[in-house]
C-alpha positions in Angstrom: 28.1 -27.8 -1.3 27.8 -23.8 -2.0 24.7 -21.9 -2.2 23.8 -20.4 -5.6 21.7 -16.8 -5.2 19.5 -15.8 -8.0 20.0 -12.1 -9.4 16.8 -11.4 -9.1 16.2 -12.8 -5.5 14.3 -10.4 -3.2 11.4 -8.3 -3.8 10.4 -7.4 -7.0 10.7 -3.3 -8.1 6.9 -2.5 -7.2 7.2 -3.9 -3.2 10.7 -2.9 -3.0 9.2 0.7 -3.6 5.8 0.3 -1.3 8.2 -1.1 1.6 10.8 1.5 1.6 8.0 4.3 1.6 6.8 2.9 4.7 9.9 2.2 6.3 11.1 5.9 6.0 7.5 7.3 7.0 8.1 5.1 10.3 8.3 6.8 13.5 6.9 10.1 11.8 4.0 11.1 13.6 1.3 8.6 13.3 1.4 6.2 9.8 -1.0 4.0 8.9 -0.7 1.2 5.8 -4.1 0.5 4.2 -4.3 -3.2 4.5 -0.1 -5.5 4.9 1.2 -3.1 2.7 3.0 -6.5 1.1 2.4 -10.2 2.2 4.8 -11.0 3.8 4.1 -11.8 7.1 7.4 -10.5 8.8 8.1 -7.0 7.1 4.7 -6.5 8.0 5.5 -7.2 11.6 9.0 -5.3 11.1 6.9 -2.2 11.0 4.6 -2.5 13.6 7.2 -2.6 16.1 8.2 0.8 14.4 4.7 2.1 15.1 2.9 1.2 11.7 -0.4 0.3 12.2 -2.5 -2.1 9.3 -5.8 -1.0 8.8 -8.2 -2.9 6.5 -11.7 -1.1 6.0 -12.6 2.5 5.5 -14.8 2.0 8.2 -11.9 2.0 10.7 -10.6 5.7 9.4 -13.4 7.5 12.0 -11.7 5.8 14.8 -8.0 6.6 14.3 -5.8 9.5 15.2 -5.0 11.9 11.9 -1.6 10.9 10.4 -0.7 9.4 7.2 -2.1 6.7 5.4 -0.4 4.5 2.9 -1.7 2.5 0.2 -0.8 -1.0 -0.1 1.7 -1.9 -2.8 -1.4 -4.2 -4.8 -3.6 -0.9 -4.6 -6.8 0.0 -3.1 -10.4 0.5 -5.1 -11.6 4.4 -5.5 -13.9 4.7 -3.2 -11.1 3.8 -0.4 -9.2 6.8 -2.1 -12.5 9.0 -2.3 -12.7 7.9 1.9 -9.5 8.7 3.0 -9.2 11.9 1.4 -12.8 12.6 2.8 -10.9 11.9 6.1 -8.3 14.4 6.3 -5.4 11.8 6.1 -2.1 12.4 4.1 -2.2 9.8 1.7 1.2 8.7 0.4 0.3 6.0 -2.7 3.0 3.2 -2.8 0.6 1.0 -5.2 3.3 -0.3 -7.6 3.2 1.7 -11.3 2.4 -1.8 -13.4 -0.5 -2.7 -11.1 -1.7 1.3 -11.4 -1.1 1.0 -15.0 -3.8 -2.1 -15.4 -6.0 -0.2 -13.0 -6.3 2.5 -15.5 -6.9 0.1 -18.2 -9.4 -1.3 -16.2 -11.1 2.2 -15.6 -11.0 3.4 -19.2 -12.6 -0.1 -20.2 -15.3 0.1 -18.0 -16.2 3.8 -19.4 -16.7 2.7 -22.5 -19.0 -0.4 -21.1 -16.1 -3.1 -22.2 -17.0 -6.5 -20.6 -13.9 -8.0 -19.4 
């Protein structure tokens, strides 16, 4: 019996990009992710052997030595942007372009008081 791979196995474009950003940030200095920067358990683990450390509240950015922080691939909410920068951190956004794309929908909607 043979094994039939799908085309389109693997990540899709938008984690395929957050997880390569973090994989060649690895090992520079000291790189955070702000929360699994995709969920999926072992990558995650991948690059904490590499020195990648998950954080998952603002509140932890006080404690942590200055380095770089990445944004998860699913995005974070603008006051975790407004924090970090308030930080000093290098912020390197691997939040994948579609999901950014309906966060800006989301954003101008809510300007003009659009219930969604």
């Amino acid at each position: 019996m043979g094994i039939i791979l799908a085309k389109t196995a693997g990540f899709c474009f938008g984690v395929k990009r957050a997880v390569d950003k973090v994989y060649a940030q690895a090992g520079n200095g000291n790189v955070y992710t702000f929360g699994p920067i995709i969920h999926n358990e072992e990558v995650v683990k991948d690059l904490e052997k590499k020195g990648v450390r998950v954080i998952n509240d603002a509140d932890e950015l006080s404690g942590l030595e200055k380095g770089t922080i990445i944004i998860r691939s699913h995005g974070v909410a603008k006051n975790v942007y407004d924090a970090i920068n308030k930080s000093g951190f290098e912020i390197i956004d691997a939040t994948c372009p579609f999901v950014l794309k309906i966060h800006r929908i989301v954003e101008q909607k809510a300007r003009k008081a659009v219930r969604l």
